[in-house]
mmCIF file of the C-alpha atoms, coordinates in Angstrom:
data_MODEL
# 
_entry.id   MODEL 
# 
loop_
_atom_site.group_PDB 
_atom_site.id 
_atom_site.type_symbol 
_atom_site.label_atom_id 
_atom_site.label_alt_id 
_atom_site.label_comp_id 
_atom_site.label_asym_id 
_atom_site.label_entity_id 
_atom_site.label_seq_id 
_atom_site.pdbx_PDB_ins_code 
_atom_site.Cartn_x 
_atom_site.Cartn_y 
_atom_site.Cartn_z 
_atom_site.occupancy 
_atom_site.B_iso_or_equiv 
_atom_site.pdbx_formal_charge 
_atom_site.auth_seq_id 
_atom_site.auth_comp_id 
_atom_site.auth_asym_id 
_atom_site.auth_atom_id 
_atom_site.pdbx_PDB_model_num 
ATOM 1   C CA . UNK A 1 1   ? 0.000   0.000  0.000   1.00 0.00 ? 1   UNK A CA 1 
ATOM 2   C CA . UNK A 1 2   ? 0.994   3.515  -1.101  1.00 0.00 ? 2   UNK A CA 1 
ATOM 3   C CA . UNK A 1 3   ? 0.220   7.123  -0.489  1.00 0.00 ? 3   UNK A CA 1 
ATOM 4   C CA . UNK A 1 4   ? -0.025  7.397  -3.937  1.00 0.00 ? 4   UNK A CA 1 
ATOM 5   C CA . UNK A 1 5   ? -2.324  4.512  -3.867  1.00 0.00 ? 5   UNK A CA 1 
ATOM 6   C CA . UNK A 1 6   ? -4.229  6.188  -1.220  1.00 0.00 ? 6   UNK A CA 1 
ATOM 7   C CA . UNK A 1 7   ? -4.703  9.497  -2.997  1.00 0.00 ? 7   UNK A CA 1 
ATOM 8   C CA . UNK A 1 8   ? -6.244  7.311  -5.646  1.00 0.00 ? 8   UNK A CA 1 
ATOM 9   C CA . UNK A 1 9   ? -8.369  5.650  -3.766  1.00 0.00 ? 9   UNK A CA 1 
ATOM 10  C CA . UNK A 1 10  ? -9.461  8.928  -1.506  1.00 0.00 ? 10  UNK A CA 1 
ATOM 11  C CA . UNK A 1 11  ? -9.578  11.075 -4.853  1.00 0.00 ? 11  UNK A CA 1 
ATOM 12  C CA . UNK A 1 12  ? -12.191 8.359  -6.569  1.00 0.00 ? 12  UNK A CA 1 
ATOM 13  C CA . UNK A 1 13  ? -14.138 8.332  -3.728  1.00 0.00 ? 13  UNK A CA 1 
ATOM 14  C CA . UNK A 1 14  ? -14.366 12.654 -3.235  1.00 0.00 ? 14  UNK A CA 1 
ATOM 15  C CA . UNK A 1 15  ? -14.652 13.361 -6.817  1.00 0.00 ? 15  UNK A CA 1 
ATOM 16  C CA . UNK A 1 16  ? -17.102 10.440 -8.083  1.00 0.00 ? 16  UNK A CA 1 
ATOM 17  C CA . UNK A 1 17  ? -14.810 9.068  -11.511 1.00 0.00 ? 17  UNK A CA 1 
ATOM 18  C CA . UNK A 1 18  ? -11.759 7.805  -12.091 1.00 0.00 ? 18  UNK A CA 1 
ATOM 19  C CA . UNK A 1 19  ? -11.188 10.273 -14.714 1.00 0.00 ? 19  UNK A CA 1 
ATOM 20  C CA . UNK A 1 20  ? -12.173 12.932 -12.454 1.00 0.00 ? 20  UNK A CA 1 
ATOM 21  C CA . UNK A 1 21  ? -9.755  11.982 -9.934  1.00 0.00 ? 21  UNK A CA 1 
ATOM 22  C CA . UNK A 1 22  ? -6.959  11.192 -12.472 1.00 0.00 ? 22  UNK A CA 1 
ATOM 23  C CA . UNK A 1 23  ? -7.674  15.446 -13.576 1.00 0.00 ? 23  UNK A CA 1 
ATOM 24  C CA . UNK A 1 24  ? -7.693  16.252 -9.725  1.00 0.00 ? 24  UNK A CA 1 
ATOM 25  C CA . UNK A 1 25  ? -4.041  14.214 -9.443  1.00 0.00 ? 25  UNK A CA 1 
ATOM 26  C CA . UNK A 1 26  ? -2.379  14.999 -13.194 1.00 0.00 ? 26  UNK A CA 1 
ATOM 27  C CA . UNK A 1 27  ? -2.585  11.298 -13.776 1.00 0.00 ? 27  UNK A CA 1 
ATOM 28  C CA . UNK A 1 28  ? -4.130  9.441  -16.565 1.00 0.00 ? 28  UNK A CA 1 
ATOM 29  C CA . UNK A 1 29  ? -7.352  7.305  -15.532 1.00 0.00 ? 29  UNK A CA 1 
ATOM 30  C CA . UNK A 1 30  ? -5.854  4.145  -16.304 1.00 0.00 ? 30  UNK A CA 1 
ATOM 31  C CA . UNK A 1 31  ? -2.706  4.924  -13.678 1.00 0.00 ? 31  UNK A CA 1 
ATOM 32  C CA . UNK A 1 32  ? -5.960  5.667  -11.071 1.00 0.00 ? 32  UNK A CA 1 
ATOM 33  C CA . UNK A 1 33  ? -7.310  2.234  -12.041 1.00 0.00 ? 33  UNK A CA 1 
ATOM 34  C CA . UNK A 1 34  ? -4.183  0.399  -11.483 1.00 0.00 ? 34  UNK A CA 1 
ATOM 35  C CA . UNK A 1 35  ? -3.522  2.336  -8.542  1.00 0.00 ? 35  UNK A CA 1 
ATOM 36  C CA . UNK A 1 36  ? -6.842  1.512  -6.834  1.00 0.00 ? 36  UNK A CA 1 
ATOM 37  C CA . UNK A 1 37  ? -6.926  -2.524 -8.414  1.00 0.00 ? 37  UNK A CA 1 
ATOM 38  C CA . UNK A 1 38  ? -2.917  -2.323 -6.827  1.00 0.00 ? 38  UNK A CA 1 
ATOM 39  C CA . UNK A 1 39  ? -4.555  -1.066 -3.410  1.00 0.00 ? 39  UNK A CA 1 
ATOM 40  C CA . UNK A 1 40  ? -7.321  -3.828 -3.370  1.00 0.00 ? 40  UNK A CA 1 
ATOM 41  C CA . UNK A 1 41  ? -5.347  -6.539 -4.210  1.00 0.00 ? 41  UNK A CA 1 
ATOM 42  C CA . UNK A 1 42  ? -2.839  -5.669 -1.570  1.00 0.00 ? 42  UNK A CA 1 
ATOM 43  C CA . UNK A 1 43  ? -5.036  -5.257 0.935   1.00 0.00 ? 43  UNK A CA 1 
ATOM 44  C CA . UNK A 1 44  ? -7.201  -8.497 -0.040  1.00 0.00 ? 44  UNK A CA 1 
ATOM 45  C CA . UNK A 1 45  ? -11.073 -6.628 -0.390  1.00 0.00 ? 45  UNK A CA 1 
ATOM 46  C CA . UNK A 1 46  ? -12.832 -5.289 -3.502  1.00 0.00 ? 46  UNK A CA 1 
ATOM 47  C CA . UNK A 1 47  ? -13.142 -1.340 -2.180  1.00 0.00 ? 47  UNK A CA 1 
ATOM 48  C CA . UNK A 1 48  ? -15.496 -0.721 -5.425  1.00 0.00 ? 48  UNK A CA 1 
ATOM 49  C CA . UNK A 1 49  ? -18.400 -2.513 -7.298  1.00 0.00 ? 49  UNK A CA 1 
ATOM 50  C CA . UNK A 1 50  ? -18.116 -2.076 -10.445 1.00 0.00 ? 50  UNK A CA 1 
ATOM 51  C CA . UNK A 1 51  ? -21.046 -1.891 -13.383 1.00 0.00 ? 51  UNK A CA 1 
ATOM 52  C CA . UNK A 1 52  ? -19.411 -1.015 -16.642 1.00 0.00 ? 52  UNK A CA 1 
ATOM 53  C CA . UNK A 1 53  ? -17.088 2.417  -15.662 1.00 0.00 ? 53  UNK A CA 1 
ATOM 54  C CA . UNK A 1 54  ? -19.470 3.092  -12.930 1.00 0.00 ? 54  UNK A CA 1 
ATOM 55  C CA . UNK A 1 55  ? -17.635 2.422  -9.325  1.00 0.00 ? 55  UNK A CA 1 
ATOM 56  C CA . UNK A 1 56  ? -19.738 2.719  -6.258  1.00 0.00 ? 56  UNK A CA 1 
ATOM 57  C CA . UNK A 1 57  ? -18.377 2.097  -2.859  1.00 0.00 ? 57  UNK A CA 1 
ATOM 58  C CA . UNK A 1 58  ? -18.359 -1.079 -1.373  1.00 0.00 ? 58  UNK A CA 1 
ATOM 59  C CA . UNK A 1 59  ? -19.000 -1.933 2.006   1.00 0.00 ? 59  UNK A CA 1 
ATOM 60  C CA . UNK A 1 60  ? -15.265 -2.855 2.792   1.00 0.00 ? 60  UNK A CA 1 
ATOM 61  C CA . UNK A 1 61  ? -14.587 0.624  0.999   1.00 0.00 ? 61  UNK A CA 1 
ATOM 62  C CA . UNK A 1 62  ? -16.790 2.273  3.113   1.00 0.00 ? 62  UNK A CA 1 
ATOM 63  C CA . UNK A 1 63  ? -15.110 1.052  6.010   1.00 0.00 ? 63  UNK A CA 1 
ATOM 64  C CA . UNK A 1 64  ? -11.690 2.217  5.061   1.00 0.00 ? 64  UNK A CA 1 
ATOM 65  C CA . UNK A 1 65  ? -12.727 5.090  3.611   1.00 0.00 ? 65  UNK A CA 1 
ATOM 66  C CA . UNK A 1 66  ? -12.457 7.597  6.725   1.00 0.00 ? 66  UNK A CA 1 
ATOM 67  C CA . UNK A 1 67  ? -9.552  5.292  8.073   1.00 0.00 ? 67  UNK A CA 1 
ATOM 68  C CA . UNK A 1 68  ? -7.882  6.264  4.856   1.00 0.00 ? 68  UNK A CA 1 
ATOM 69  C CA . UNK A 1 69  ? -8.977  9.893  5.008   1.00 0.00 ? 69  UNK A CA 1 
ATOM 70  C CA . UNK A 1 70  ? -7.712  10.011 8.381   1.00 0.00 ? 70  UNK A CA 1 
ATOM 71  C CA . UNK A 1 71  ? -3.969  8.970  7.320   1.00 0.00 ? 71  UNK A CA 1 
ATOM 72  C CA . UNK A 1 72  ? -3.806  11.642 4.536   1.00 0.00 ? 72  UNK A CA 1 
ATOM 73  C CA . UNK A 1 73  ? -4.557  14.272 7.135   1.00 0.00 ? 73  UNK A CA 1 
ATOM 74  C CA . UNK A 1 74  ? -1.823  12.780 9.067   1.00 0.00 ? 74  UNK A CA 1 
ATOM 75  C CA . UNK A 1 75  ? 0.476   13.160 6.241   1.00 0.00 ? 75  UNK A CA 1 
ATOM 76  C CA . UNK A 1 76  ? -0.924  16.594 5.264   1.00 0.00 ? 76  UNK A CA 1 
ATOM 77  C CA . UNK A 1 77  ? 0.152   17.621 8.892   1.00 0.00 ? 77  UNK A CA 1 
ATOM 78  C CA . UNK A 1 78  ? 3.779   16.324 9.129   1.00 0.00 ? 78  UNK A CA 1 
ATOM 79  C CA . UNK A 1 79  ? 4.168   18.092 5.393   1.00 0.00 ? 79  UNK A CA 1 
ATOM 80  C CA . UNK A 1 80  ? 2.807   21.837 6.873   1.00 0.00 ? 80  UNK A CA 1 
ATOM 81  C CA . UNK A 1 81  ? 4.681   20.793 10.038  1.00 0.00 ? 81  UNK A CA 1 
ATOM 82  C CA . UNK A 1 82  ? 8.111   20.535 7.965   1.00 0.00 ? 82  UNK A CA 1 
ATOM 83  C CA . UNK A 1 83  ? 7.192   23.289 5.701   1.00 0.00 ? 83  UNK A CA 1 
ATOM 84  C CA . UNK A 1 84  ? 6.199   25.424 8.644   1.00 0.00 ? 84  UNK A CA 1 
ATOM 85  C CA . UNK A 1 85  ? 10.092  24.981 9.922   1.00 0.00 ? 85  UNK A CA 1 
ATOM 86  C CA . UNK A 1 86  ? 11.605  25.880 7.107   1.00 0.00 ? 86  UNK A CA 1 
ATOM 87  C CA . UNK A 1 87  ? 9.500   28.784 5.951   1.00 0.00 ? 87  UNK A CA 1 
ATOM 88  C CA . UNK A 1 88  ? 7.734   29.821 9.643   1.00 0.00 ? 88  UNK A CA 1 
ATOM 89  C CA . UNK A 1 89  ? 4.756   31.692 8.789   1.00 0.00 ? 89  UNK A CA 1 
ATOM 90  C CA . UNK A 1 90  ? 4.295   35.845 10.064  1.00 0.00 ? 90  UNK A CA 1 
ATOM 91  C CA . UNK A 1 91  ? 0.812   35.859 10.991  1.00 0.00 ? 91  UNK A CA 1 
ATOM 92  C CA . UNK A 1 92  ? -1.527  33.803 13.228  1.00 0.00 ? 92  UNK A CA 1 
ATOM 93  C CA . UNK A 1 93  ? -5.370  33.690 12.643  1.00 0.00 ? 93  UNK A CA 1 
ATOM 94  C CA . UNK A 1 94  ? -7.427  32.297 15.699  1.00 0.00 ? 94  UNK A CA 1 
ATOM 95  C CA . UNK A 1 95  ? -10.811 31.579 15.546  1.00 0.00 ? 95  UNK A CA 1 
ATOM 96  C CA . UNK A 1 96  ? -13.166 31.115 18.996  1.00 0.00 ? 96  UNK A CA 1 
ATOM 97  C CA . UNK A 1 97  ? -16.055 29.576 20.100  1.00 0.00 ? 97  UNK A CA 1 
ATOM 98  C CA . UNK A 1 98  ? -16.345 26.780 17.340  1.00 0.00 ? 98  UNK A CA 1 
ATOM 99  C CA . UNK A 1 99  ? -16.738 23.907 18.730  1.00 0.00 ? 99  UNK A CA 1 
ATOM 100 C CA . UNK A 1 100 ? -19.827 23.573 17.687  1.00 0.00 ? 100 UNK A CA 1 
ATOM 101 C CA . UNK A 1 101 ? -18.216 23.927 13.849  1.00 0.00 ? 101 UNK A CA 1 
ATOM 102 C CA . UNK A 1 102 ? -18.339 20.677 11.817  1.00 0.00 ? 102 UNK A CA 1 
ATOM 103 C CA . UNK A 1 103 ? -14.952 19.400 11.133  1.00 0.00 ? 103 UNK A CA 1 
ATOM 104 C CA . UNK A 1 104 ? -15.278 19.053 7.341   1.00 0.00 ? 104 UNK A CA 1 
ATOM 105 C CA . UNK A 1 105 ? -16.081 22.716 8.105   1.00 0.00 ? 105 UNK A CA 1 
ATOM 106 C CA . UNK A 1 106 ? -13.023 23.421 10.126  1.00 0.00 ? 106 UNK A CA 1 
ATOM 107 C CA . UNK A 1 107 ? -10.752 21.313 7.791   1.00 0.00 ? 107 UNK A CA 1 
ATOM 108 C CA . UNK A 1 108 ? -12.045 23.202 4.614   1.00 0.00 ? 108 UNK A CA 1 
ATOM 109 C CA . UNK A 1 109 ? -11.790 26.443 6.257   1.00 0.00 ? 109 UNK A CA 1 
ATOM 110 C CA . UNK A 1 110 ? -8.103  25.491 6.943   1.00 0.00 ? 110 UNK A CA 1 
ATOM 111 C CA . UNK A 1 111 ? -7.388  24.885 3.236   1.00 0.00 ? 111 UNK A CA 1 
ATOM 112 C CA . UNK A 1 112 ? -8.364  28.102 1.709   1.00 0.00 ? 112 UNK A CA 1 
ATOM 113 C CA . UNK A 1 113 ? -6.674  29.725 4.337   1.00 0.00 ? 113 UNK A CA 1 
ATOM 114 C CA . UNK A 1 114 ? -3.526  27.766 3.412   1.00 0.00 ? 114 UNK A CA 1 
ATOM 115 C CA . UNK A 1 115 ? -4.138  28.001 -0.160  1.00 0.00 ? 115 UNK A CA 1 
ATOM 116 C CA . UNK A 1 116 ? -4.717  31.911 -0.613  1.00 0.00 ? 116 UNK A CA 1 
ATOM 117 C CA . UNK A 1 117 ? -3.222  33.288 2.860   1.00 0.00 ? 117 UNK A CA 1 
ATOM 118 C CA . UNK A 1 118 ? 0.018   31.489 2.419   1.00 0.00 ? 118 UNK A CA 1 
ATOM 119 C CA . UNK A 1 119 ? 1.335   33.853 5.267   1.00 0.00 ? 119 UNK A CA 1 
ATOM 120 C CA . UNK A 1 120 ? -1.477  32.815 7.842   1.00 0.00 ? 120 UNK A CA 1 
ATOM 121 C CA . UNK A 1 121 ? -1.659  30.127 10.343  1.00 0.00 ? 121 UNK A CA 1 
ATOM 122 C CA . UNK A 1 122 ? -5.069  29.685 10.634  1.00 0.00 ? 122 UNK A CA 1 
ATOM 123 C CA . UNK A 1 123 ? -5.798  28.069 14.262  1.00 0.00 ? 123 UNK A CA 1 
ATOM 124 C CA . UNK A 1 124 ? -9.042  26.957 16.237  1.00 0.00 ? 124 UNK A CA 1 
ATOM 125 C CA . UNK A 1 125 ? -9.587  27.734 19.814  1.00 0.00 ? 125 UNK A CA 1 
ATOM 126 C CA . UNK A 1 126 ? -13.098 25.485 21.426  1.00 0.00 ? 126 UNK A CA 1 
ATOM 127 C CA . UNK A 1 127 ? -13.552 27.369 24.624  1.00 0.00 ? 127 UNK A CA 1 
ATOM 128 C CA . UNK A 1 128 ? -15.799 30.340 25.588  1.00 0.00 ? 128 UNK A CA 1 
# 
């Protein structure tokens, strides 16, 4: 199993199509395909059922699907972590009183911050 096997997998699954996901990564579908039929194989379960191009998630997939989402945060974290040494960012963003904010909200909010604010640390703070 690889993290570029993982991406594959995670990518499918977010964006609905292989060839979606293969446009997301700059990869061609049929690298996605091997990539996820790679994956399944080495882990021994069918994460996809399959109807012509169509892939829906199985029930193993479904299972492993936030496990697998889980270890790409991981790695996004130990990436910013190293980045963050090397280039320390200038300006800290807190926000307060959110922890009542869904996490796909939080984590989402966190990208675009990271993606046009490139100077901001944007961090969370739960109490009142």
């Amino acid at each position: 199993m690889t993290l570029e096997q993982l991406n594959a997998f995670n990518s499918v699954v977010k964006y609905g199509s292989v060839r979606a996901a293969g446009e997301k990564l700059n990869k061609t579908p049929s690298s996605i395909s091997i990539a996820l039929k790679t994956l399944e194989d080495s882990l021994g379960m069918t994460l996809f059922c399959r109807q012509g191009h169509r892939l829906t998630l199985s029930n193993e997939g479904l299972e492993i699907y936030g496990r697998v989402q889980h270890i790409l945060e991981n790695v996004n974290e130990v990436k910013e972590y190293v980045s963050d040494t090397k280039h320390p960012r200038k300006h800290q963003l807190t926000v307060s009183n959110c922890e009542d904010m869904p996490p796909e909200l939080k984590h989402r909010l966190k990208q675009v911050i990271d993606d046009e604010f490139p100077a901001f640390t944007l961090n969370y703070s739960d109490s009142r």
